[in-house]
Backbone as a chain_set.jsonl record, in Angstrom:
{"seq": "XXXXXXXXXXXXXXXXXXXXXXXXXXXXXXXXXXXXXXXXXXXXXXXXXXXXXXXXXXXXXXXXXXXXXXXXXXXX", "coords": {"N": [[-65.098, 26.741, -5.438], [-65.821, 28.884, -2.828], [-68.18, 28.531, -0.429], [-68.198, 30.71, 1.993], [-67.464, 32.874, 1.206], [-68.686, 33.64, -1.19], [-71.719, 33.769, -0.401], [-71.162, 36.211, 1.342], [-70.118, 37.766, -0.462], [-72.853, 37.79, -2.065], [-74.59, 39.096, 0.441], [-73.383, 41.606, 0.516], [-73.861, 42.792, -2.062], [-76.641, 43.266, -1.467], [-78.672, 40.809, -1.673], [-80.078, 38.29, -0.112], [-79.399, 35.753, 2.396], [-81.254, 32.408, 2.638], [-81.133, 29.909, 3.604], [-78.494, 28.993, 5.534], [-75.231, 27.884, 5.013], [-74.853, 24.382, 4.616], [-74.301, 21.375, 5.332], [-74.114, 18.447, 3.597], [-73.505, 15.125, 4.446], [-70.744, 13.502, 3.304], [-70.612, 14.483, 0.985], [-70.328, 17.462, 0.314], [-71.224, 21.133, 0.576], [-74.207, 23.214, 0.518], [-76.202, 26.288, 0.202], [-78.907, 28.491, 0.103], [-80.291, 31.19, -1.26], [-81.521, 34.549, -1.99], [-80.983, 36.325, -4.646], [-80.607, 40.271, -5.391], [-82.543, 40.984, -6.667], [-84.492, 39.187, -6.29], [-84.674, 36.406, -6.994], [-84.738, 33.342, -6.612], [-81.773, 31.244, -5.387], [-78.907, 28.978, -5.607], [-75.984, 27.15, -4.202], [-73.359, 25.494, -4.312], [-70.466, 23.374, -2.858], [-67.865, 20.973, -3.571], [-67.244, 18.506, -1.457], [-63.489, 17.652, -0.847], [-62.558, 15.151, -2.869], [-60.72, 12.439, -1.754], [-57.112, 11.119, -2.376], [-56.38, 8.918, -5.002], [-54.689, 5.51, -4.324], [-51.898, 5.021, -5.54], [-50.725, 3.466, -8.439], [-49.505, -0.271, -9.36], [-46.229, 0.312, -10.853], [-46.383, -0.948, -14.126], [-43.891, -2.314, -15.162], [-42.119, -3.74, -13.858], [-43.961, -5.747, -12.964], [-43.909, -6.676, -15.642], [-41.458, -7.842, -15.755], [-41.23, -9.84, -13.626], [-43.088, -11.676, -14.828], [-41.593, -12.657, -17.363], [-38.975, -13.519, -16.167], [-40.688, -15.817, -15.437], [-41.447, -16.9, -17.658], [-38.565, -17.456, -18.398], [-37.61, -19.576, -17.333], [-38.804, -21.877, -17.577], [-40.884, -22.629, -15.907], [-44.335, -24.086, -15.461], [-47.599, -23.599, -14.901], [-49.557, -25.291, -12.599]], "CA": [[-65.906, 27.842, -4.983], [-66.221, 29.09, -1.757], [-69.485, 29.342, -0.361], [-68.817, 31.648, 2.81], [-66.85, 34.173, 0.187], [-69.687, 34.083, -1.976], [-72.771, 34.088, 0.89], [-70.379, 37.69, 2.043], [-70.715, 38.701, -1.372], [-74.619, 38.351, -2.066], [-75.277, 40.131, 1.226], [-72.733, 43.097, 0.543], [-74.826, 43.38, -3.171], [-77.966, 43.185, -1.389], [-79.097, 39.619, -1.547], [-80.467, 37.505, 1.246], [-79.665, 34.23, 2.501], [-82.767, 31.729, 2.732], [-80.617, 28.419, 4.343], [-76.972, 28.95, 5.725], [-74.48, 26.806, 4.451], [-75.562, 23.029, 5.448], [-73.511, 20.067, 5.211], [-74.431, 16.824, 2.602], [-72.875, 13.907, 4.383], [-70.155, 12.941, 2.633], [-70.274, 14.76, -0.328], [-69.809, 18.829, 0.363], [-72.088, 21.582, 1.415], [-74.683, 24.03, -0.008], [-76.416, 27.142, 0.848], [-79.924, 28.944, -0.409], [-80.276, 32.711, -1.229], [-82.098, 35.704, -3.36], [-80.045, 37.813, -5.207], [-81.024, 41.092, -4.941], [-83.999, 41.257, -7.896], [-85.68, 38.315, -5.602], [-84.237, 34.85, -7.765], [-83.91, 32.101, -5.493], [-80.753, 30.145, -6.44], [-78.254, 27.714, -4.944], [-75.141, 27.014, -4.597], [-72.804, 23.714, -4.175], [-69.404, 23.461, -2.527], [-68.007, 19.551, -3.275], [-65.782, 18.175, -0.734], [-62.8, 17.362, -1.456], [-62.045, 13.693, -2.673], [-58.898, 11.694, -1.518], [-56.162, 10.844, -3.595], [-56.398, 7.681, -5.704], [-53.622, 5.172, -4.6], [-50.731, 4.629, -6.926], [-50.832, 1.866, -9.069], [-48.035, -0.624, -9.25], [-45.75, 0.4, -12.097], [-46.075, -2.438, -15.013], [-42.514, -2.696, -15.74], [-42.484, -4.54, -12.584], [-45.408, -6.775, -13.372], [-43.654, -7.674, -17.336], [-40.641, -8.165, -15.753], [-41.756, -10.681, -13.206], [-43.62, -12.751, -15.762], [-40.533, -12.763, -18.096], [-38.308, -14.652, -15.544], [-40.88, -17.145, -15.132], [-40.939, -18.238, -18.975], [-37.339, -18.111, -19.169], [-37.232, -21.024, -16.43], [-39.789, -23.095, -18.101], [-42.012, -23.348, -15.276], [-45.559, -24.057, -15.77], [-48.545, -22.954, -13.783], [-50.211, -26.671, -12.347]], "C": [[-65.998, 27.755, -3.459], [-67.53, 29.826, -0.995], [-69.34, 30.86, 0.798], [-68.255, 32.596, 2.077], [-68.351, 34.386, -0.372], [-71.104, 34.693, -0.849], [-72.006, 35.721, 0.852], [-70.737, 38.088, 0.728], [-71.883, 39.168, -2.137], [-75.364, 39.153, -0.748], [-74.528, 41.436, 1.155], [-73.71, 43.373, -0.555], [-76.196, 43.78, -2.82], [-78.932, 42.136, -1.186], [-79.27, 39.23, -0.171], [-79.996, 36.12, 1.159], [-80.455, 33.389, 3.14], [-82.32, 30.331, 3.914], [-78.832, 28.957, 4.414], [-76.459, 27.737, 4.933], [-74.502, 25.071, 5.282], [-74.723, 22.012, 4.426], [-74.556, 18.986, 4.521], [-73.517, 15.963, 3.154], [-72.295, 13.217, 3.468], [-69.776, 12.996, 1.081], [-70.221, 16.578, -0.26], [-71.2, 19.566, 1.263], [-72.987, 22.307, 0.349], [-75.554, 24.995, 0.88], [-77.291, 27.881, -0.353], [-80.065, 30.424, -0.323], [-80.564, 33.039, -2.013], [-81.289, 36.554, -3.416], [-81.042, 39.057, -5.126], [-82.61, 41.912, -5.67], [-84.972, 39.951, -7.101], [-85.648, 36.93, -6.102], [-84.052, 34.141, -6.469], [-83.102, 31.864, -5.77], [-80.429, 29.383, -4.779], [-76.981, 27.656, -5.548], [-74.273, 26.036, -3.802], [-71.05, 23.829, -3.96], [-68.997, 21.397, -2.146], [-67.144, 19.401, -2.071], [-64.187, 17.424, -1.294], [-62.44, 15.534, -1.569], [-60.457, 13.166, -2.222], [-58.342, 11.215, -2.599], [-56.267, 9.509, -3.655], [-54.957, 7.07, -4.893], [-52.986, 5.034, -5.722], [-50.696, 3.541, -7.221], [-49.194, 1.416, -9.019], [-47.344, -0.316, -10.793], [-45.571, -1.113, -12.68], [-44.668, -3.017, -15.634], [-41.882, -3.55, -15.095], [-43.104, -5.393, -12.659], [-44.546, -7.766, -14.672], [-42.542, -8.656, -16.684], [-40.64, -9.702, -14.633], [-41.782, -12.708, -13.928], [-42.539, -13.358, -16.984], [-39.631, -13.531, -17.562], [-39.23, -15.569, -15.15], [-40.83, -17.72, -16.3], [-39.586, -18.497, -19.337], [-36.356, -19.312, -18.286], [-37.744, -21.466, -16.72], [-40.493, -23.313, -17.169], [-43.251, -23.283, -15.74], [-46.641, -24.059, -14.707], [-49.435, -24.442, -13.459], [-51.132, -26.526, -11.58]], "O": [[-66.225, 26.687, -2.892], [-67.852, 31.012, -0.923], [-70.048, 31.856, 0.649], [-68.788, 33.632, 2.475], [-69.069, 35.288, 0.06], [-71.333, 35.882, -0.629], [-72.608, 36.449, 0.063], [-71.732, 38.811, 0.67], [-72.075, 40.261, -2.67], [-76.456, 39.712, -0.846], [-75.038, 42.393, 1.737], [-74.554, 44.206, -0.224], [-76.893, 44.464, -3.57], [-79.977, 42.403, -0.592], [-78.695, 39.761, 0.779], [-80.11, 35.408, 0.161], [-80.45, 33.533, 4.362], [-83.044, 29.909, 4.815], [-78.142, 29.225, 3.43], [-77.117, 26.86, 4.373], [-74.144, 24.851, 6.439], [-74.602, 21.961, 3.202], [-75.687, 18.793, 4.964], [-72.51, 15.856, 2.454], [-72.916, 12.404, 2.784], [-69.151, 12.271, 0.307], [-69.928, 16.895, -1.412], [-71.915, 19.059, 2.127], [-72.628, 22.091, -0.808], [-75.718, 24.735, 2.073], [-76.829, 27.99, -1.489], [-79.94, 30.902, 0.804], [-80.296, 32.448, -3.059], [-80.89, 37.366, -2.582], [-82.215, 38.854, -4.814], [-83.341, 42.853, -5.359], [-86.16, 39.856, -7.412], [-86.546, 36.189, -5.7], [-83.315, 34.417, -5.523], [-83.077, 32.18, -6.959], [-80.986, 29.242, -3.691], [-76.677, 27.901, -6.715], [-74.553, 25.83, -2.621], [-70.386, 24.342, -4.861], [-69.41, 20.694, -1.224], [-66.338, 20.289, -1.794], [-64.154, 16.649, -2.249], [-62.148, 14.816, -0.613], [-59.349, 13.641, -2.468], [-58.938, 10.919, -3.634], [-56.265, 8.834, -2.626], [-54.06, 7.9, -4.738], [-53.539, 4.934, -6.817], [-50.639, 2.601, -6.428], [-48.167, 2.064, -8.815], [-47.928, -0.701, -11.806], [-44.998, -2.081, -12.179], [-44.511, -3.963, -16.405], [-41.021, -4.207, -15.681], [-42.452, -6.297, -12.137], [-44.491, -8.993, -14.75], [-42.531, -9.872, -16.878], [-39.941, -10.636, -15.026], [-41.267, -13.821, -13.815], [-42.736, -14.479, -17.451], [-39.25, -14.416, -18.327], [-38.727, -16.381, -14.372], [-40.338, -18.844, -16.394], [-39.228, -19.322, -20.177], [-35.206, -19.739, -18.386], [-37.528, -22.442, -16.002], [-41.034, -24.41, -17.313], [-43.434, -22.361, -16.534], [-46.401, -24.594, -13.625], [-50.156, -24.669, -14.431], [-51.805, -27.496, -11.232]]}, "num_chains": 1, "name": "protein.A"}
């Protein structure tokens, strides 16, 4: 959702806005307004999270562990 789309479209219907759109440190924004019958509401824009790193593929990992038991070493 986009709040300044939406904000533009409760004041074209008629609505007011009570609090501009105001930043939450680190987690998105929101913004306070009466629709046009006099409701308060609210509305919540997250930010966007960053992408997870990539894990290491395990086929990689088995294969590893597989040439160490087929040298007989042991972990001391």
């Amino acid at each position: 959702m986009n709040i300044d789309q939406t904000l533009g479209k409760i004041r074209a219907s008629g609505g007011t806005v009570l609090m501009p759109k105001t930043e939450i440190p680190g987690m998105g924004w929101f913004a306070v307004f009466n629709d046009p019958t006099g409701i308060a509401l609210a509305v919540y824009e997250a930010q966007p999270r960053p992408r997870a790193a990539r894990a290491k593929p395990r086929r990689a990992a088995k294969k590893a562990s597989a040439r160490g038991r087929k040298r007989g070493r042991r972990s001391r």
